[in-house]
C-alpha positions in Angstrom: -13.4 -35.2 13.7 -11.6 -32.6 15.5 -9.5 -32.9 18.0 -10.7 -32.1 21.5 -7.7 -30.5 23.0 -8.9 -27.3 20.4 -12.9 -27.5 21.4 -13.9 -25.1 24.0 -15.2 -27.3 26.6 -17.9 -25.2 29.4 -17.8 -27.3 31.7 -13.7 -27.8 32.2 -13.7 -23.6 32.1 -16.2 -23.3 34.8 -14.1 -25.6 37.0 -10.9 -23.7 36.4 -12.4 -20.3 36.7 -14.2 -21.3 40.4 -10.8 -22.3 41.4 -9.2 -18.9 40.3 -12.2 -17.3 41.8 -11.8 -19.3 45.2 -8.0 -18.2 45.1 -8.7 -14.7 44.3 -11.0 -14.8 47.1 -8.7 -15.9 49.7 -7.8 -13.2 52.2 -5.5 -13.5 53.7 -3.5 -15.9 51.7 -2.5 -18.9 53.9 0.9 -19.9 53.6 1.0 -23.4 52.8 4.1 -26.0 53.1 6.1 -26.0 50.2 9.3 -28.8 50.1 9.7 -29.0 54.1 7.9 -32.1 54.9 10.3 -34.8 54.6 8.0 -37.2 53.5 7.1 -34.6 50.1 9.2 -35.9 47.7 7.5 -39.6 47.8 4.3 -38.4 48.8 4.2 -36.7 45.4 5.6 -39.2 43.6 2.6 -41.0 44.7 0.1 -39.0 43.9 1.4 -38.2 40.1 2.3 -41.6 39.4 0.5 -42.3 36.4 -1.1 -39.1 36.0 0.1 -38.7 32.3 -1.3 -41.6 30.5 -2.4 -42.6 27.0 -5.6 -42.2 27.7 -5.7 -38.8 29.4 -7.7 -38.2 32.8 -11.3 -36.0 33.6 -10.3 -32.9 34.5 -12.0 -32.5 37.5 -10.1 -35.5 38.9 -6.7 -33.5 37.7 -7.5 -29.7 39.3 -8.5 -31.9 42.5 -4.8 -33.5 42.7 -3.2 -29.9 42.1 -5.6 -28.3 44.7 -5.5 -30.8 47.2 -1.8 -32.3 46.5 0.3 -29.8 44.8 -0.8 -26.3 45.1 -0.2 -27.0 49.4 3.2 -27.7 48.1 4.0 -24.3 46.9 4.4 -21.5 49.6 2.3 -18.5 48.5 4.8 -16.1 47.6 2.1 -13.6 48.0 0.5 -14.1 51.6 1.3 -11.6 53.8 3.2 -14.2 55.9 5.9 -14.6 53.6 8.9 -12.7 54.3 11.8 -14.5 52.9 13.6 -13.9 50.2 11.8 -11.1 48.1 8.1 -11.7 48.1 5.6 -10.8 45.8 1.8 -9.1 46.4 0.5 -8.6 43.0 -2.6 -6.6 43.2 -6.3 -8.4 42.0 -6.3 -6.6 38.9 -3.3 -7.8 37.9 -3.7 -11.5 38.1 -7.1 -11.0 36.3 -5.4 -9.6 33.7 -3.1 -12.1 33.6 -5.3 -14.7 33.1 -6.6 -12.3 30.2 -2.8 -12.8 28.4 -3.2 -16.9 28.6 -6.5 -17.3 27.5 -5.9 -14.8 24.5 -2.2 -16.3 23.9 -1.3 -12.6 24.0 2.4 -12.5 23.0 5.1 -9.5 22.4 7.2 -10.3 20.2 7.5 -7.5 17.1 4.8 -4.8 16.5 3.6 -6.6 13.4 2.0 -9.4 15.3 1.6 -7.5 18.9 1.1 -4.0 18.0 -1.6 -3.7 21.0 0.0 -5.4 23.4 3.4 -3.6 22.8 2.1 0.1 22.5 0.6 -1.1 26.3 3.7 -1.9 27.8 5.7 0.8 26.3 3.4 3.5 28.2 4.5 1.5 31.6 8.4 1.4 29.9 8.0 5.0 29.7 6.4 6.0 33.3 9.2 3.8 34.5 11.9 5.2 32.7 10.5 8.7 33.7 10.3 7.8 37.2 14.6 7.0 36.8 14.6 10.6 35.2 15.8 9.0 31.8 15.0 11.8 29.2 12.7 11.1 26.3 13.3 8.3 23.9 14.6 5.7 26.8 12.8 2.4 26.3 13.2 -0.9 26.5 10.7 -4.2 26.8 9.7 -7.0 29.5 11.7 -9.5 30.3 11.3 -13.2 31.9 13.4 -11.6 35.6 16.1 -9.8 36.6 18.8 -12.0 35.6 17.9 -12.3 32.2 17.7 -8.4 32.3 21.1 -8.6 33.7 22.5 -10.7 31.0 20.7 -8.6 28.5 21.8 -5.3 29.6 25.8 -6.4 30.1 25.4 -8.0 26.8 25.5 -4.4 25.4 27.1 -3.1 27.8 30.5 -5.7 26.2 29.2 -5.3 22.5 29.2 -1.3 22.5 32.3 -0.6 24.3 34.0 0.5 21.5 31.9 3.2 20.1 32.8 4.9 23.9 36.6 4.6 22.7 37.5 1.2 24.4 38.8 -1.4 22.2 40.1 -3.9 25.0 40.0 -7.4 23.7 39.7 -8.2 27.5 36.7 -6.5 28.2 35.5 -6.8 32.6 33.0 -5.1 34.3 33.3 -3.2 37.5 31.2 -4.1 40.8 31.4 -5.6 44.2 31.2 -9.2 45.8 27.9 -7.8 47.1 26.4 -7.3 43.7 23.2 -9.8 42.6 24.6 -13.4 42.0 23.1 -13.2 38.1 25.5 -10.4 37.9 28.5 -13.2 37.9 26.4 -15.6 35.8 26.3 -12.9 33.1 29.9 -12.3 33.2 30.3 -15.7 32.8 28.0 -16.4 30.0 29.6 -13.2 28.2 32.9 -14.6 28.5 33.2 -11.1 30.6 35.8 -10.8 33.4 34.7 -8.6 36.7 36.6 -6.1 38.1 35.9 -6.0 41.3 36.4 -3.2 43.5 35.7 -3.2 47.0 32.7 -2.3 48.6 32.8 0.7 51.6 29.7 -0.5 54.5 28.7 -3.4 51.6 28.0 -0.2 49.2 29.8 1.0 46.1 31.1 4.3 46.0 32.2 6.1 43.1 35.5 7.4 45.1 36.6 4.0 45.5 35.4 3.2 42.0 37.5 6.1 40.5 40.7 4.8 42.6 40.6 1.2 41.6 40.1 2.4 38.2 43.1 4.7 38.7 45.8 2.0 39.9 47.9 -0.3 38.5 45.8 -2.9 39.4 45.2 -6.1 36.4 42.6 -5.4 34.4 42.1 -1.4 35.3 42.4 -0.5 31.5 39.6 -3.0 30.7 36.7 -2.1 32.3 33.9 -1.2 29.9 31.4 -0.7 32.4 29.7 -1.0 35.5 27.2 -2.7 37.9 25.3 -0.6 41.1 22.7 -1.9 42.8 19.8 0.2 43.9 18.5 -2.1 46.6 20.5 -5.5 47.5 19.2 -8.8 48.2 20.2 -9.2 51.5 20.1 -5.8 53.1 18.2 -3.4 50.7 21.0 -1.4 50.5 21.7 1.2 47.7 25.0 2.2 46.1 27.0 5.5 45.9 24.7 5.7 42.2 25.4 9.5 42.0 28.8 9.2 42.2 29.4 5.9 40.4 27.4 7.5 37.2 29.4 10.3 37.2 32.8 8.3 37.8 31.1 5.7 34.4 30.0 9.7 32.4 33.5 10.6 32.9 35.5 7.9 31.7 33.0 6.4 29.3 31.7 3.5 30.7 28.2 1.7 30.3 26.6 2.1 33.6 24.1 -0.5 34.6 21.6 -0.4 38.0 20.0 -3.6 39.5 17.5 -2.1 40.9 15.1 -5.4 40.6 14.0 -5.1 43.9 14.9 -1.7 44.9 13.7 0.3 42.4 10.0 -0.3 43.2 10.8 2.4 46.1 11.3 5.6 42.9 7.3 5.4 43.2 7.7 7.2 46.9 8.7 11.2 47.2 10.2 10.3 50.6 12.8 7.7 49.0 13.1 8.9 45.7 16.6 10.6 47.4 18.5 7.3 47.9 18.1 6.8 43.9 20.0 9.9 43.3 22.3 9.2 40.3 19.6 6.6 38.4 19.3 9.9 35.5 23.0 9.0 34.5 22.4 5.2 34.1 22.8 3.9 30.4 20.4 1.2 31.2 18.6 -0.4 34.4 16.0 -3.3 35.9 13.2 -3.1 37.6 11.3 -6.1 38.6 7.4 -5.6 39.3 6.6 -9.0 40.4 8.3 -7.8 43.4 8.0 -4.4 44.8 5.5 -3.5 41.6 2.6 -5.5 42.9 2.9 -7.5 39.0 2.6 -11.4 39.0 5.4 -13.3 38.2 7.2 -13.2 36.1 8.1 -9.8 34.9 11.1 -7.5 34.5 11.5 -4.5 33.2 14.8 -3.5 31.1 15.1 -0.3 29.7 18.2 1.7 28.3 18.8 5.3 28.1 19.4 5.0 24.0 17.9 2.0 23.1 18.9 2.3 19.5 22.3 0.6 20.7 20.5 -2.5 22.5 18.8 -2.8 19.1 21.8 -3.1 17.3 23.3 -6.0 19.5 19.5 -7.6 20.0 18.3 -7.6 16.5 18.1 -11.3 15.3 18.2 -12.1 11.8 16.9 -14.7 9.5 14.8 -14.5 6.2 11.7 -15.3 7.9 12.1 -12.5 10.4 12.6 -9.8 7.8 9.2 -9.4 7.7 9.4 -7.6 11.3 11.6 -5.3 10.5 10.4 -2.8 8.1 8.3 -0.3 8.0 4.4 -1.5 7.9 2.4 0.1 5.3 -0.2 2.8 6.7 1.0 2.0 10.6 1.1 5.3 11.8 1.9 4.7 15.4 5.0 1.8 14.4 7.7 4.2 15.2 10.5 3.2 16.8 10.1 6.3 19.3 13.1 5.5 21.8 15.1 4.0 18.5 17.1 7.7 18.2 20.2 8.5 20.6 17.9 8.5 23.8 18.4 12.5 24.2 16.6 14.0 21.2 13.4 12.2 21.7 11.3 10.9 19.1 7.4 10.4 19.2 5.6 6.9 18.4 4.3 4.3 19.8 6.9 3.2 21.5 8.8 4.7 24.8 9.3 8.5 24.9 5.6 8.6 23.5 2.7 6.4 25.1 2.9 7.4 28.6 2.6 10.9 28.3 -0.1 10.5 25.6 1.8 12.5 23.1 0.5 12.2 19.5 2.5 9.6 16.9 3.9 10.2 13.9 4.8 7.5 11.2 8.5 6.1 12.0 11.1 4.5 9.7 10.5 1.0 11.8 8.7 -0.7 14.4 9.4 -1.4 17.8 9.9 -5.1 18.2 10.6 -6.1 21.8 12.7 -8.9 20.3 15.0 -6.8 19.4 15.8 -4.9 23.3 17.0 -8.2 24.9 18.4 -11.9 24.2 15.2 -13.2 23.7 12.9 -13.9 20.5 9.5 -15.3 21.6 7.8 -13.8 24.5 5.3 -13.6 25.8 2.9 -9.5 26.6 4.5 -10.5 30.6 4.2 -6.3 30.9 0.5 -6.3 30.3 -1.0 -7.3 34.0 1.0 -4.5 35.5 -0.7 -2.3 32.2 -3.7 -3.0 33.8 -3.2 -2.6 37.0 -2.0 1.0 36.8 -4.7 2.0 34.5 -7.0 0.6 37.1 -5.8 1.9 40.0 -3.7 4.7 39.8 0.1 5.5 40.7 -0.9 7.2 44.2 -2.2 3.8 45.1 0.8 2.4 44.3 3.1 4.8 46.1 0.9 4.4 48.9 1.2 0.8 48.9 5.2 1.0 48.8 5.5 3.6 51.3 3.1 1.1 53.7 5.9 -1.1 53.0 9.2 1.4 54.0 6.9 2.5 57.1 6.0 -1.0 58.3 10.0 -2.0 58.0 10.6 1.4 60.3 8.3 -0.1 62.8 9.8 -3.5 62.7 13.3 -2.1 63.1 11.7 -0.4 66.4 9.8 -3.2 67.5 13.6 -5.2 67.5 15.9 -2.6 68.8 13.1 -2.4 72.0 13.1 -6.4 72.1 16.1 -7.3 74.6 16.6 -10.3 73.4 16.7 -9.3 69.8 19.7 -6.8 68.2 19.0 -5.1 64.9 22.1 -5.7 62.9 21.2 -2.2 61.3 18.5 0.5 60.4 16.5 -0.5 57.4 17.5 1.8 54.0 14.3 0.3 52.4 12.0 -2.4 53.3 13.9 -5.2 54.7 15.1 -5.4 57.9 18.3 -7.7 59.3 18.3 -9.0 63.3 19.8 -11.2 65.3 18.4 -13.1 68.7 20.7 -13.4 71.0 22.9 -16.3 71.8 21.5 -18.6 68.4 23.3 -20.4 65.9 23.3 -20.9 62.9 21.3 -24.4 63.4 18.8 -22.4 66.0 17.4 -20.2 62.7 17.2 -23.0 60.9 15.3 -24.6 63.5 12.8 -21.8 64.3 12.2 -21.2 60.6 11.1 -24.5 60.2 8.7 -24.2 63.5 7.5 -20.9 61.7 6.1 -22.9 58.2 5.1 -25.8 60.4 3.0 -24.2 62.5 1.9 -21.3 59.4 2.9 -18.3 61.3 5.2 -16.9 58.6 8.1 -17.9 56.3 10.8 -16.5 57.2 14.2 -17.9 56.7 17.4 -17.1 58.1 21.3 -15.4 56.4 24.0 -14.4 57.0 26.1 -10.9 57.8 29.3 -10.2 57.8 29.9 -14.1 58.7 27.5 -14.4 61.6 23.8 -16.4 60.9 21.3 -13.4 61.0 17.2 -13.3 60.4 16.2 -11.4 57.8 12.6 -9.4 57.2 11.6 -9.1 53.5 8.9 -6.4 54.0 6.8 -6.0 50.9 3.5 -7.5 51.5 1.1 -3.9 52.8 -0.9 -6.5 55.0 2.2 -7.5 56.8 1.0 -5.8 59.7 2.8 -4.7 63.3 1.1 -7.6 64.8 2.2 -10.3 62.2 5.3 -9.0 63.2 5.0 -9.1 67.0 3.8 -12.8 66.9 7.4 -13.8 65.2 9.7 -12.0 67.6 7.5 -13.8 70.3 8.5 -17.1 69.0 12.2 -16.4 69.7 12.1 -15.7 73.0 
């Protein structure tokens, strides 16, 4: 008798496919609670108790509890209410699609068992790459997030430091205190010092970068490479990347751009300006389940020769040898992208699928096990695949400039508030103020009214040492009049 788990079962699929089709439906997304109600924690308690048994449970009695009990729980990340933090709008196609990844069990791993899947996301790898102005050949793979594309990146960053001359046993890494907090969790899991140098208006600049490198200061000598940001957490601001690339080109260091937020904002001609300098990096991030409309969770890490990611990546065991040779008759398994990054190869992976070049046999495939610290993974790139194909890049531009344009007319709705100050002028999409006269306990407060009452979730930080509110701006439904009913509550 076989075992039910692995018999297709109509009538469990209908119910699972009207909720995702109720969900889908929903517009606009309501907010929901998440972990504010005090009594949550035993409330839930309550209702899972029990829940996994021996015996099992009918499933319609199971997607009730989550629909009723636990999915309130969860603030919808992608109403166009939320505003904390960075929030995420992926587009309708895309979470289709995404449910087309789980119910195939599409994974990524190496090109023998993914081919498909990973010829897919290399075209996106590649219009990405080309959007940063990396030359032919730059590729890379999907990633879980930006801190494991973080970790990934600084890992060869450390490993290939002494093919660029440096052959400190000490190796750091150059940023500020206002780079991403998984920068410092990768240095720390690296065994990796920082260097950091101090940041001019919360930005780094390569004139500063060049002097600290330039002193007598400990641990000058042992820099290997170095972290910008394109787009900060807090503020949306974006680094000196021009002249901190040339500063890295100069003396040899690995340059690395967060731009897991940021970065989105290359898809508009207007801001494509602040990202001067992203042609010189050696590898960067790029999230799309924020500012690329993909659902979570997806990063995108690609390096300018990704032949030297490869060498650190590569994982080896007998039963993985398999993966790494050539397949017999795979025409498009080359490792386009594998080269130095400059002469550019053709293939099926980066440097060839997104301009629709033709392929030519290569010596290997392209495994995306092999660009990052991961082995099993699963085809996280292929919703956003999708999405594109369906819908074009000028919809996406369009849909990140509504977002830069509706922070503009926040930042003038604030500064013409008078009980309001805007702390400064938006750079991208988020937008930092402060009312008047509150402390730190009064945002807390308000933000709490705000999910309590499901006008927005919006939570309060901090600048320069003061409590501040913060705008995340990504949503394009986060209208002017959205907006104008939260100012009104602080009055």
């Amino acid at each position: 008798m076989r075992n039910p788990m692995f018999v297709f079962d109509e009538k469990m699929a209908d119910l699972v496919l009207g909720y995702c089709r109720q969900r889908l439906a929903l517009d606009p997304v309501p907010l929901d609670y998440g972990g504010y109600a005090a009594s949550l924690p035993s409330s839930l308690r309550d209702v899972l108790g029990g829940l996994i048994s021996p015996e099992g449970n009918d499933p319609a009695r199971v997607l009730e509890l989550f629909s009723d009990h636990l999915a309130t729980a969860v603030i919808s990340a992608d109403s166009p209410r939320y505003l904390s933090f960075i929030p995420a709008a992926p587009t309708k196609a895309s979470l289709l699609f995404d449910m087309v990844v789980s119910s195939g069990s599409l994974h990524g791993t190496s090109w023998l068992e993914a081919a498909g899947a990973v010829a897919a996301e290399n075209q996106v790898l590649t219009f990405l790459a080309e959007l940063a102005g990396l030359p032919k050949g730059a590729g890379g793979c999907f990633v879980s997030g930006g801190s494991a594309a973080n970790l990934s990146a600084l890992m060869v960053a450390r490993d290939t430091a002494s093919l660029r001359g440096n052959t400190t046993q000490r190796p750091r890494i150059a940023c500020t205190d206002e780079a991403h907090s998984s920068v410092g969790k990768a240095l720390h899991v690296l065994g990796v010092e920082p260097f950091l140098v101090p940041a001019v208006d919360h930005r780094l600049s390569g004139e500063v970068l060049e002097a600290a490198l330039s002193s007598d200061q400990p641990g000058a000598a042992d820099v290997v490479g170095v972290v910008a940001t394109a787009g900060t957490t807090n503020a949306g601001l974006i680094d000196d990347l021009s002249g901190v690339g040339a500063v890295a080109r100069r003396r040899g260091l690995w340059f690395h751009v967060d731009g897991a937020y940021g970065c989105g904002a290359l898809l508009s001609p207007a801001a494509r300006p602040l990202f001067d300098g992203m042609e010189l990096v050696d590898s960067f991030v790029v999230d799309p389940h924020k500012w690329l409309f993909a659902p979570y969770d997806c990063a995108a890490l690609i390096y300018r020769q990704p032949a030297l990611a490869k060498a650190v990546h590569t994982q080896d065991a007998a039963y993985l040898d398999v993966i790494h040779v050539a397949l017999p008759g795979s025409a498009g398994a080359g490792a386009a992208g594998a080269g130095d990054g400059e002469a550019g190869t053709t293939g099926a992976g980066p440097g060839a699928a997104g301009s629709g070049a033709e392929t030519d046999t290569g010596d290997e495939p392209w495994n995306p096990t092999d660009y990052a610290y991961h082995l099993s993974r699963r085809a996280r790139g292929l919703p956003l695949w999708f999405s594109l194909a369906v819908y074009g890049t000028d919809a996406y531009r369009d849909a990140v400039e509504t977002a830069l344009a509706n922070a503009r007319a926040a930042a003038a709705l604030i500064s013409a508030t008078p009980y309001l100050e805007l702390v400064r002028e938006p750079t991208l999409s988020i937008v930092l103020f402060r009312r008047k006269g509150w402390s730190r306990s009064d945002y807390e407060n308000w933000s709490a009214r705000l999910l309590a009452d499901q006008v927005a979730f919006v939570t309060p930080t901090s600048w320069e040492g003061e409590p501040t509110a913060r705008f995340a701006l990504l949503h394009p439904d986060t209208t002017a009049d959205i907006v104008r009913e939260i100012i009104e509550t602080m009055a």
